[in-house]
NULUMTI-871465 format. One record per residue (C-alpha): x, y, z; residue in three letters. Coordinates in steps of 0.1 Angstrom, whole numbers, padded with zeros to 4 digits, always signed. Example, Ala and Ser with C-alpha at 12.3 -4.5 7.8 and 13.67 -1.06 7.14 Angstrom:
BEGIN
+0123-0045+0078ALA+0137-0011+0071SER
END
This chain:
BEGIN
+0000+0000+0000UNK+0014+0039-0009UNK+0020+0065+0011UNK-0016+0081+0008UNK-0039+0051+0013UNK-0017+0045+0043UNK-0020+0079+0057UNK-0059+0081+0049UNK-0063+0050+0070UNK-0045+0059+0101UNK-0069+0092+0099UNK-0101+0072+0095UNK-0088+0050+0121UNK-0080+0074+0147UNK-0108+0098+0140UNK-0130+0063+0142UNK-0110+0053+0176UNK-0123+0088+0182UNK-0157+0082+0184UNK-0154+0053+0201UNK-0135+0065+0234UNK-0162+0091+0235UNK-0188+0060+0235UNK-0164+0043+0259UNK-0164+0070+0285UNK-0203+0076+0284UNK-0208+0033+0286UNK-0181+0032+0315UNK-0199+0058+0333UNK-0236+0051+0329UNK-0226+0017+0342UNK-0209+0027+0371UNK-0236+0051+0384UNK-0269+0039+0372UNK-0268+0004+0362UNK-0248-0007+0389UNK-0277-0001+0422UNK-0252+0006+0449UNK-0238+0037+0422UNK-0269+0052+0412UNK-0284+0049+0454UNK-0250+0068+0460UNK-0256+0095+0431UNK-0289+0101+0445UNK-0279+0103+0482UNK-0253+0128+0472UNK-0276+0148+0448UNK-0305+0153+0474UNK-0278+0169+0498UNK-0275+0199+0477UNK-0293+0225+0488UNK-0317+0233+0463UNK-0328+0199+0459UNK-0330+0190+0493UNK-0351+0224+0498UNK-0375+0213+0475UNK-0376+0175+0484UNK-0386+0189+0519UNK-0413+0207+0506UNK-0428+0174+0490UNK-0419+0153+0519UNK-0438+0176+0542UNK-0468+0175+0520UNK-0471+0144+0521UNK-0467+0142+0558UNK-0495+0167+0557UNK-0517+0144+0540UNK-0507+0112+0563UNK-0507+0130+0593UNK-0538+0159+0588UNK-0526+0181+0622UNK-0487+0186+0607UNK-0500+0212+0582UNK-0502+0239+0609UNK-0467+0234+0613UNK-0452+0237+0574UNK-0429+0259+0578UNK-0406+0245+0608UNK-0415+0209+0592UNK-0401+0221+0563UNK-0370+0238+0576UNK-0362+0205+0595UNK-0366+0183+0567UNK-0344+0203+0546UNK-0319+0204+0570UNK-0321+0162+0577UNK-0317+0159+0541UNK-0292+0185+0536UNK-0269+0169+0564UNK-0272+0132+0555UNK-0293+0123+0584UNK-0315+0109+0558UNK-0292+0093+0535UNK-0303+0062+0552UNK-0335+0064+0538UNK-0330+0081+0502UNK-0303+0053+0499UNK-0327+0023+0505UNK-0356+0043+0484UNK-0332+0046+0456UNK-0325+0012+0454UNK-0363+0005+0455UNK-0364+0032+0425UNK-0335+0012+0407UNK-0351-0019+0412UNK-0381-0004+0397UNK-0367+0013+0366UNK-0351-0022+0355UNK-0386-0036+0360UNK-0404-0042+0329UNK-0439-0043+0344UNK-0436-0010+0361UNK-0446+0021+0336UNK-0444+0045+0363UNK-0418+0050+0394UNK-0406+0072+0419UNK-0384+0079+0446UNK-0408+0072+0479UNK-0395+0088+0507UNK-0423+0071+0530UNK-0401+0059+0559UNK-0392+0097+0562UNK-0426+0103+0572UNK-0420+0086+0609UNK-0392+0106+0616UNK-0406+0146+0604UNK-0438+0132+0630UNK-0414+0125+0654UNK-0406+0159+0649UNK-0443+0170+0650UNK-0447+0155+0683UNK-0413+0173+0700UNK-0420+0205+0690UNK-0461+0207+0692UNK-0469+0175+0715UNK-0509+0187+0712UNK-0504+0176+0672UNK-0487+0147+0678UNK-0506+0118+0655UNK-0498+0084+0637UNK-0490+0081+0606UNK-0517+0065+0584UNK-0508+0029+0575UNK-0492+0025+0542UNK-0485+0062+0536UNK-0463+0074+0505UNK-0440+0096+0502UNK-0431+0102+0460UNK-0411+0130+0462UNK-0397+0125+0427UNK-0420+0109+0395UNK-0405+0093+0366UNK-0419+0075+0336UNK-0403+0044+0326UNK-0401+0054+0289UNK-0379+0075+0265UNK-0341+0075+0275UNK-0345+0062+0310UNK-0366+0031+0295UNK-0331+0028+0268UNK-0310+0025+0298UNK-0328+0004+0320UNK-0337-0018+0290UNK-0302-0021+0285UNK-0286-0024+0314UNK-0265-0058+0306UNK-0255-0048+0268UNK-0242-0012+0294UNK-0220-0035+0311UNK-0207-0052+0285UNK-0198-0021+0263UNK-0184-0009+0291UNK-0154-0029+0292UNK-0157-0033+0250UNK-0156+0001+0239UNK-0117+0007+0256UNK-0110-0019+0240UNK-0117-0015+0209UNK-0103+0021+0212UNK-0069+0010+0220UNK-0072-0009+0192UNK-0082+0018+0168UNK-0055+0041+0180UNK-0028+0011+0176UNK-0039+0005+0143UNK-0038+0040+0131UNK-0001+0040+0145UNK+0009+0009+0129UNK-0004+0016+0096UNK+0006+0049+0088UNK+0038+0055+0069UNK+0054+0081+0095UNK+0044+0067+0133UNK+0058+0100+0149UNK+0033+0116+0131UNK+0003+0094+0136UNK+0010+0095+0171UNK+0001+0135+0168UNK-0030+0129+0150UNK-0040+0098+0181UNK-0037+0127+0203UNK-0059+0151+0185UNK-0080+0122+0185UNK-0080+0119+0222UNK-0081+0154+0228UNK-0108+0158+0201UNK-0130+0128+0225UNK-0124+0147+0254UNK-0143+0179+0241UNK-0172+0153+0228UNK-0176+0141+0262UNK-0174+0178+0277UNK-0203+0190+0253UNK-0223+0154+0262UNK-0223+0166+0293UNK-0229+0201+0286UNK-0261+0192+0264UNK-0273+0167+0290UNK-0275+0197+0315UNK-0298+0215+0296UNK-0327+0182+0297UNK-0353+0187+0318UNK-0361+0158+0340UNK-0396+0154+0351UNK-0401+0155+0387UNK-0380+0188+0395UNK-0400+0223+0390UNK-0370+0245+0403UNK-0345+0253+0382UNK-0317+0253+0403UNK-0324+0221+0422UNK-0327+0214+0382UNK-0295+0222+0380UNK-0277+0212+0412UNK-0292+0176+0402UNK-0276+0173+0371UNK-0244+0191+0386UNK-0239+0162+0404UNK-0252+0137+0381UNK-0230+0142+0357UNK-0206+0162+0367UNK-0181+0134+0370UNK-0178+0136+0329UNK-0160+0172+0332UNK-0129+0157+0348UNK-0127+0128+0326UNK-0130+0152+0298UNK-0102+0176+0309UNK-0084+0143+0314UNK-0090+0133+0278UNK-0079+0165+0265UNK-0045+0165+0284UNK-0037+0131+0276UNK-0043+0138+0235UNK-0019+0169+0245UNK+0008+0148+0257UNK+0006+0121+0228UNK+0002+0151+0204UNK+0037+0167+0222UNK+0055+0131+0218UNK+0043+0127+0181UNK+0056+0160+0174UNK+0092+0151+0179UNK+0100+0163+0147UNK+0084+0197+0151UNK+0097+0225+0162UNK+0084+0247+0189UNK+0053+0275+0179UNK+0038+0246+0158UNK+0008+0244+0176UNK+0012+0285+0182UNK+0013+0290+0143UNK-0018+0257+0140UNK-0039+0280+0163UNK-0028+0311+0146UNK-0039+0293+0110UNK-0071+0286+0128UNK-0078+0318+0139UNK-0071+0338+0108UNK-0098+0313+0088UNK-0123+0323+0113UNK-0114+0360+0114UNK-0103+0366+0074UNK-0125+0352+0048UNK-0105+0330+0023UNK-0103+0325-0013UNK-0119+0297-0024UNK-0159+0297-0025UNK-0161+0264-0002UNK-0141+0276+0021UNK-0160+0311+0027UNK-0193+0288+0027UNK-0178+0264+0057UNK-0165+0296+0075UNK-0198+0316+0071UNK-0218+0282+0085UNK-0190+0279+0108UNK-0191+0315+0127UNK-0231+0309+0123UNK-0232+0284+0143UNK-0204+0297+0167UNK-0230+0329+0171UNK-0260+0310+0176UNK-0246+0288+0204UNK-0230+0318+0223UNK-0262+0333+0220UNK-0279+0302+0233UNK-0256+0287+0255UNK-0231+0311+0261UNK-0213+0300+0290UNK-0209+0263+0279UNK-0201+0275+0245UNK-0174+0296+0259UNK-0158+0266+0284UNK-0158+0244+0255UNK-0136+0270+0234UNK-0116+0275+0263UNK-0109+0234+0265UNK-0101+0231+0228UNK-0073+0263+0234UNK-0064+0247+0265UNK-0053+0214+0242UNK-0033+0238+0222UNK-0015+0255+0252UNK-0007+0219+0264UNK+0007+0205+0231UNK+0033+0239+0225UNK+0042+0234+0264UNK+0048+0202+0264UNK+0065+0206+0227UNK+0087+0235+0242UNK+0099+0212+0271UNK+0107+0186+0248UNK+0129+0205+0226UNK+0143+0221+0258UNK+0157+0191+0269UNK+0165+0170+0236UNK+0168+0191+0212UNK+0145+0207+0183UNK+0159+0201+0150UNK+0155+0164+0143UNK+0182+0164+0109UNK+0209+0178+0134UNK+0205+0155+0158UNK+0229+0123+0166UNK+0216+0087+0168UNK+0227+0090+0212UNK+0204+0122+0211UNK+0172+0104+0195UNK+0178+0074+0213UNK+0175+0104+0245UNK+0148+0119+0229UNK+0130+0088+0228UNK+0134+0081+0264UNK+0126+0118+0271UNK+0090+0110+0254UNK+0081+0076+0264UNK+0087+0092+0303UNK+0072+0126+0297UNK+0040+0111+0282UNK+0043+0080+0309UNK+0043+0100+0338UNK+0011+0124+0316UNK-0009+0091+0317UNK-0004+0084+0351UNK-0014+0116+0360UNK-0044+0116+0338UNK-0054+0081+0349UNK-0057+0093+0384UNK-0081+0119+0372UNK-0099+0095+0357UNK-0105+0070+0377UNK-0116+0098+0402UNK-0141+0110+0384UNK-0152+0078+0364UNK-0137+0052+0374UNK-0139+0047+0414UNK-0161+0022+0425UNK-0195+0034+0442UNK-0191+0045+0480UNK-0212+0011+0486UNK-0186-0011+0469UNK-0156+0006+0481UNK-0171+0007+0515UNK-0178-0034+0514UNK-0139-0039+0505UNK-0134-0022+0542UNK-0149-0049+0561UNK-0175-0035+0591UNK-0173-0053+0623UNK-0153-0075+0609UNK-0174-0086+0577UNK-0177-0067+0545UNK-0214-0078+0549UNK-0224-0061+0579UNK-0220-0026+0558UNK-0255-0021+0543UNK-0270-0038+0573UNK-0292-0016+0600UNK-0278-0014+0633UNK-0310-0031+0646UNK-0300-0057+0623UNK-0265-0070+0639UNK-0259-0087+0668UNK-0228-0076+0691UNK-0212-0097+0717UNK-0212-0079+0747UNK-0197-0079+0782UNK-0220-0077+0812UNK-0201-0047+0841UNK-0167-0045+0814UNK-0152-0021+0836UNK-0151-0049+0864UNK-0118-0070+0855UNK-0097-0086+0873UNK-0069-0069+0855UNK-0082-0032+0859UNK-0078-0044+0896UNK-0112-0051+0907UNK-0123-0074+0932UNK-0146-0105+0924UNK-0153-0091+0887UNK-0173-0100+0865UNK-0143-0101+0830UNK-0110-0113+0834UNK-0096-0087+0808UNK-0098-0046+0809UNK-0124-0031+0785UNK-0097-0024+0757UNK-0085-0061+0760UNK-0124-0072+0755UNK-0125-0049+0723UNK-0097-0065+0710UNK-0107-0097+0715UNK-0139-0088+0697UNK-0166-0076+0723UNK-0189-0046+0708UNK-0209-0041+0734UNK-0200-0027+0769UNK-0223-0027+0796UNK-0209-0005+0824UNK-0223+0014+0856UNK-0214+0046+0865UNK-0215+0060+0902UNK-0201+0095+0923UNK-0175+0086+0941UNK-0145+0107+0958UNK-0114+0093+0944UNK-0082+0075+0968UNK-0047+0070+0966UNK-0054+0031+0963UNK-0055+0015+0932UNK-0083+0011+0913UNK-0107+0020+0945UNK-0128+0051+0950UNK-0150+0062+0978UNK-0187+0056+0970UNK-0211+0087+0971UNK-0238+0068+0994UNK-0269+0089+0988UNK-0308+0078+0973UNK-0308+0055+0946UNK-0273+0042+0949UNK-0280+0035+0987UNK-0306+0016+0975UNK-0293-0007+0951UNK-0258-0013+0966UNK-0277-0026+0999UNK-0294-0052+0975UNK-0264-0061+0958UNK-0243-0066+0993UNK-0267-0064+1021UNK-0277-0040+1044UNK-0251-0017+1061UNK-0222-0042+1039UNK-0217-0007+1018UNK-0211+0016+1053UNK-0190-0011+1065UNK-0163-0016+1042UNK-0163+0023+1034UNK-0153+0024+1074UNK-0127-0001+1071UNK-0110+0015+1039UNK-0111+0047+1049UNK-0100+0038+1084UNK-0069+0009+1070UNK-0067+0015+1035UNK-0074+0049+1019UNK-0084+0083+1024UNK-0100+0107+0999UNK-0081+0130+0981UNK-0107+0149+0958UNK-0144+0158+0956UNK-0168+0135+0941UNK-0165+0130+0900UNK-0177+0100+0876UNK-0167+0064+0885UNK-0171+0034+0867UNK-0178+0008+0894UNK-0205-0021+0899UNK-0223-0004+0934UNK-0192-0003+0955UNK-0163+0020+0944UNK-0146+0001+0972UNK-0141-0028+0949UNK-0130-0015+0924UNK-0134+0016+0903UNK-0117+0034+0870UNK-0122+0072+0867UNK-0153+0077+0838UNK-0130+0104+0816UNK-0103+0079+0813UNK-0124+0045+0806UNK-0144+0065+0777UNK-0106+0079+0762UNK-0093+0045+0762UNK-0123+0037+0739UNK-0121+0064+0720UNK-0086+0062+0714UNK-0091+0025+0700UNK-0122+0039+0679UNK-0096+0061+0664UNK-0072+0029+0659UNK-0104+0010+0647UNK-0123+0034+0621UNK-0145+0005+0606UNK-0157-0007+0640UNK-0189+0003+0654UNK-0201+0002+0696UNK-0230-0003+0718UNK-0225+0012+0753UNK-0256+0010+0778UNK-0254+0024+0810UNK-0263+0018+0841UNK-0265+0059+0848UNK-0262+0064+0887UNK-0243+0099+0875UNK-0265+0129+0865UNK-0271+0131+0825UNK-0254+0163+0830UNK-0221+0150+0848UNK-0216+0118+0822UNK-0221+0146+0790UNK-0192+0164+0806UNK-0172+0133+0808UNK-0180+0121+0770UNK-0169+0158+0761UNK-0139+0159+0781UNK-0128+0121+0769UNK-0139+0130+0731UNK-0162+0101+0732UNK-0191+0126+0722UNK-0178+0130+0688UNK-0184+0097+0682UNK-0216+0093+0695UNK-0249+0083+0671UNK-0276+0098+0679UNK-0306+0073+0669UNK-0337+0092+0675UNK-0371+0068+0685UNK-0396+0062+0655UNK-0364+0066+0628UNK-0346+0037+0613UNK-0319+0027+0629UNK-0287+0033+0609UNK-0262+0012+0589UNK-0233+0003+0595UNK-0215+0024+0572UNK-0240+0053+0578UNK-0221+0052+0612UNK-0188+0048+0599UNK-0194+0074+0571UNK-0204+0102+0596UNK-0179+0086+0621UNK-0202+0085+0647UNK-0198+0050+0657UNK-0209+0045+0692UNK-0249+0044+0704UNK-0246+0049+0739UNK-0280+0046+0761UNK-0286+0049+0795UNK-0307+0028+0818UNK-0326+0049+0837UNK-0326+0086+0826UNK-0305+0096+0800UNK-0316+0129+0778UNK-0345+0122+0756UNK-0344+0131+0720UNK-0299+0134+0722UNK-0269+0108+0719UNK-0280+0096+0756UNK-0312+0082+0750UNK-0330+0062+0779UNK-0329+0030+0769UNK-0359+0011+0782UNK-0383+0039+0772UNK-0372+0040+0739UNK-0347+0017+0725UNK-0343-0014+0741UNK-0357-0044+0758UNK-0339-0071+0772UNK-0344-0108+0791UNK-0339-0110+0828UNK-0307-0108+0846UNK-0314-0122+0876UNK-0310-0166+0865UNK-0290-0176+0896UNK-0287-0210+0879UNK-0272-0226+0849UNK-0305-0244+0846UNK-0323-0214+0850UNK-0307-0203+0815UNK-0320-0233+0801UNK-0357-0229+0810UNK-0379-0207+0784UNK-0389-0181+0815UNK-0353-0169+0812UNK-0364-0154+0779UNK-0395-0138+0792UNK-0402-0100+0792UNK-0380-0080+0817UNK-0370-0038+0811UNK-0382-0020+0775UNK-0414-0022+0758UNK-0421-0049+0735UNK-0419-0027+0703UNK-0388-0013+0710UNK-0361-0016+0682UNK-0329-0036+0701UNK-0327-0067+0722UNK-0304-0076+0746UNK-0299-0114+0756UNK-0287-0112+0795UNK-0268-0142+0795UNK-0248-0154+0830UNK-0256-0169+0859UNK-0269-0138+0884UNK-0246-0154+0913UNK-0217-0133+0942UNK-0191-0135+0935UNK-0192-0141+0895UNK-0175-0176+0889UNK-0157-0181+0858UNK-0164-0222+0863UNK-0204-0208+0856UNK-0189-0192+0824UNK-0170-0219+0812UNK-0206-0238+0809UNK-0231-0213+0801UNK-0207-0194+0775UNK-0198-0224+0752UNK-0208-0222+0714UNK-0238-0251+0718UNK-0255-0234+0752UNK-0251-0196+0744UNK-0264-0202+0708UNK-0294-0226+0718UNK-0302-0198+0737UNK-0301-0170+0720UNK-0320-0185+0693UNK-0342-0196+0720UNK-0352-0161+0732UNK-0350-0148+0697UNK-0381-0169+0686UNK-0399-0165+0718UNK-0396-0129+0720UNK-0399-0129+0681UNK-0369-0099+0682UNK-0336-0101+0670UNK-0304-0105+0690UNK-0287-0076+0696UNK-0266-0076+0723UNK-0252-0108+0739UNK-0243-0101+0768UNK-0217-0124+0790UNK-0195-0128+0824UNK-0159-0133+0815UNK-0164-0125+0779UNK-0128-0144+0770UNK-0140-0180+0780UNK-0161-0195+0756UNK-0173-0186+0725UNK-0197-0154+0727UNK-0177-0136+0700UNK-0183-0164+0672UNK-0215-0171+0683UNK-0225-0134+0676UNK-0209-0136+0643UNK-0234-0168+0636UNK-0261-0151+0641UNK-0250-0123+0621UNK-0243-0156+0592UNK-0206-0144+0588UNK-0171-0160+0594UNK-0151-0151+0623UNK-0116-0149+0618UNK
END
């Protein structure tokens, strides 16, 4: 084949290979964000956050409620607010995620005409609302209540897509493909290989400005569902705003092969290229055709800056941004091997060679990472799965209501954190390495001592009380005499304790318990915590402690009649403990009561191993029936704690046959398991069977 037929190829073949990247880069990322379900939920999570959208989602969300729950229309406005905000600050990306993947679900559903994004499990939480702010208007919702805050029809481009979701995924990986191949081809067949690397890049560059004005057009169509503008906009911002990068990255990757090709050129020959280009558009020429393709040319040119200016003008700013690129990269070339290619020596083009191949190596890497930024990174679902949750990339998409957590009953009480007759062996960090996600602790005022791991109990109501049933009467007022006449003496006013009714037995200071755990959060950032408390410290006092430990910036706060979060919702906002208190607690915060709102539980008072066997050890003890959590109380209720008792009642055959015992008479799903010297036996695996994963 001649000269000409060769060169004529290479262009079709590159102008072809073209095309086809353009096509490559739309396939890859329609895949990755809207065939793919846990893409698209994460598009739309994202996208509602903006503020326009969210804005008007709220104002659809609390229509609804208006029309579920009649009395919430005399408070729009603040419901409105409020749900804007929730949305706004991901507090409901819980619930647009699980409604996008029912919308998903739907639009690859060939029986369903019509779908939309229901945001019906909002409803619950904006009447929570109602109820907190206006308790006279509190009401249900009505039973089976809808929320579709967005409409689509499953026809037209969106029925294309979702009608082609597989033949998507296969293009996607196709269309590079065959790209590479054009491009190779065109380099192989032309007659001068320098050159035909220049026109790849043009080529390249030439896909990247397709892709920029894809995305540009796609802005301007309406979709159905959105009557403002700018959450119009702000939608398909985030949409599809991904393509811009990739585009930029298209355009300086063409730039670099364009510079390599142009080894042979000298620098200003993109300068004098642009200069060429210019001068057709600003003088007219001399042939007829010409003037007739520069007259259509600038028609068109006026037209779309008229119409679309600003897109019109970023577009012409990319394509003289690929031209600034090429005589850059052309000038730093020449810089450092050399312009004139008939002067040079076979050791300089064998340097100018290797000057190329690294120049445009280290281009691709950097426009690789640009791509795969915007295009090519996996959803947040998938990337968040490969970073395992509690142990188990499983456990990620799973409500917290959901997972069971093995759990040690009193943690702080161990025989290594110097208490006497305790209920763990090891110290609450030791049982979080070992696997325990659930601490149940007690907290007490106490006046601190010079002896180890003892404090001096604050004896007063309530803690009076329940230390006289846990050791007798007058056993508490008794051994305070006799450490405080033999042993220790205070040395400080009263301040937060963790300590199981007598200080005198044991005791770590609150503030530095709660930093140990937060400091292994921080060592831990996939794991998430229970922590119920047994609060015999003001609200007040143990929100001063959390704050002063930095435990509060982890805290969840799960508020009642909400679904409880994910895993990786927790994770995500890194607020990965739920703490709850017993008995008081702050309604509505991070420190919720627990038996009023969150959890119930089985008894804790089985003073036998055969006692755990019987069904009434499963019966009905704190919490109301319909609360969301469930904790299995799971030792035998004996003084001091024995670790033979745990040895038996803790093995993998007794705790399970229990647990599933209690879970089917209660009909509620395990939660916490909670054990006496958590090390022995196997509550750690047998909370990962019930969650159906391996344990390492």
């Amino acid at each position: 084949m001649s000269q000409g037929p060769r060169r004529a190829t290479a262009l079709v073949l590159a102008a072809v290979g073209a095309v086809v990247t353009m096509l490559a880069v739309l396939a890859v990322y329609t895949n990755h964000f809207f065939v793919d379900g846990g893409g698209f939920a994460d598009k739309v999570a994202e996208t509602v956050r903006q503020p326009a959208v969210s804005r008007e989602l709220a104002v659809r969300l609390t229509g609804a409620l208006e029309g579920a729950v009649p009395n919430a229309v005399v408070a729009q406005r603040p419901l409105e607010d409020a749900a804007a905000s929730l949305i706004s600050n991901g507090t409901f990306d819980p619930i647009v995620r699980r409604a996008a993947l029912v919308l998903h679900g739907s639009l690859f559903s060939k029986d369903a005409p019509n779908v939309s994004l229901d945001l019906a499990d909002g409803l619950q939480l904006l009447n929570s609302f109602v109820a907190a702010q206006q308790p006279a208007l509190k009401g249900q919702v009505r039973a089976g209540a809808r929320a579709p805050v967005v409409k689509l029809r499953n026809d037209g481009l969106i029925a294309q897509v979702s009608s082609s979701g597989k033949l998507i995924g296969v293009l996607a990986w196709l269309l590079p493909l065959l790209a590479l191949l054009l491009f190779a081809g065109a380099v192989v067949v032309a007659p001068d290989r320098g050159r035909a690397l220049g026109w790849v890049g043009v080529a390249v560059a030439g896909a990247g400005v397709g892709v920029f004005i894809a995305e540009t057009v796609a802005v301007k169509v309406r979709i159905q569902g959105f009557v403002q503008s700018d959450a119009l906009d702000q939608a398909l911002k985030v949409l599809l705003g991904g393509l811009v990068g990739v585009a930029v990255a298209l355009v300086l990757v063409g730039g670099l092969l364009a510079a390599a090709g142009s080894g042979r050129l000298s620098t200003g020959t993109a300068d004098r290229a642009f200069h060429r280009t210019w001068g057709f558009l600003r003088l007219p020429p001399a042939s007829t055709w010409a003037r007739v393709a520069r007259a259509l040319l600038l028609l068109a040119l006026g037209l779309l800056l008229m119409i679309w200016p600003l897109p019109t003008v970023e577009t012409l700013a990319l394509i003289v941004g690929f031209f600034v690129v090429v005589e850059g990269l052309t000038e730093i070339i020449a810089l450092l091997g050399g312009t004139a290619r008939a002067s040079v020596t076979r050791a300089g083009r064998v340097r100018r060679v290797a000057l190329v191949a690294g120049v445009t190596a280290l281009g691709l890497l950097a426009a690789s990472a640009v791509i795969h930024v915007n295009l090519l990174k996996a959803p947040r679902s998938e990337a968040g799965l490969r970073l395992a949750c509690n142990g188990s990339e499983r456990l990620c998409d799973r409500p917290l209501d959901a997972v069971a957590f093995a759990a040690a009953h009193n943690a702080m009480s161990s025989a290594n954190g110097g208490f006497i007759d305790p209920n763990q062996r090891h110290t609450i960090v030791q049982q979080l390495d070992a696997g325990v996600r659930g601490l149940l602790i007690d907290s007490l005022m106490a006046r601190p001592t010079a002896r180890r791991a003892s404090a001096l109990t604050v004896l007063d109501g309530e803690v009076r009380k329940q230390a006289e049933a846990e050791v007798g009467p007058g056993g508490i007022s008794a051994l305070q005499d006799f450490l405080a006449r033999r042993v220790a003496r205070p040395t400080g006013p009263p301040q937060p304790f963790l300590c199981h009714m007598a200080c005198e037995l044991g005791a770590i200071p609150m503030v530095d318990a709660l930093r140990d755990i937060r400091t292994w959060l921080d060592a831990h950032p996939h794991e998430v915590l229970e922590i119920v408390i047994q609060d015999l410290v003001t609200p007040q006092d143990t929100e001063r402690v959390f704050k002063e430990s930095g435990l509060l910036d982890r805290a969840y706060t799960w508020r009642p009649g909400t679904p409880a979060p994910t895993l990786r919702t927790m994770i995500n906002e890194n607020r990965r403990v739920l703490v709850m208190a017993e008995a008081k607690g702050i309604p509505g915060s991070w420190y919720p009561p627990a038996y009023r709102q969150l959890l119930k539980e089985t008894p804790y008072d089985n003073k036998t191993i055969d006692a755990l066997r019987s069904d009434a050890s499963c019966a009905a003890s704190r919490g109301k029936e319909s609360n969301p959590l469930f904790l299995v109380n799971h030792w035998a209720a004996v003084y001091p704690p024995l670790p033979s008792k745990a040895a038996t009642v803790n093995t993998r055959s007794f705790l399970l046959d229990r647990v599933r015992r209690c879970s089917r008479i209660r009909k509620a799903f395990p939660n916490l398991i909670a054990v006496d010297f958590a090390d022995i036996g196997d509550v750690v695996k047998v909370a990962a069977r019930v969650n159906g994963v391996a344990t390492s």
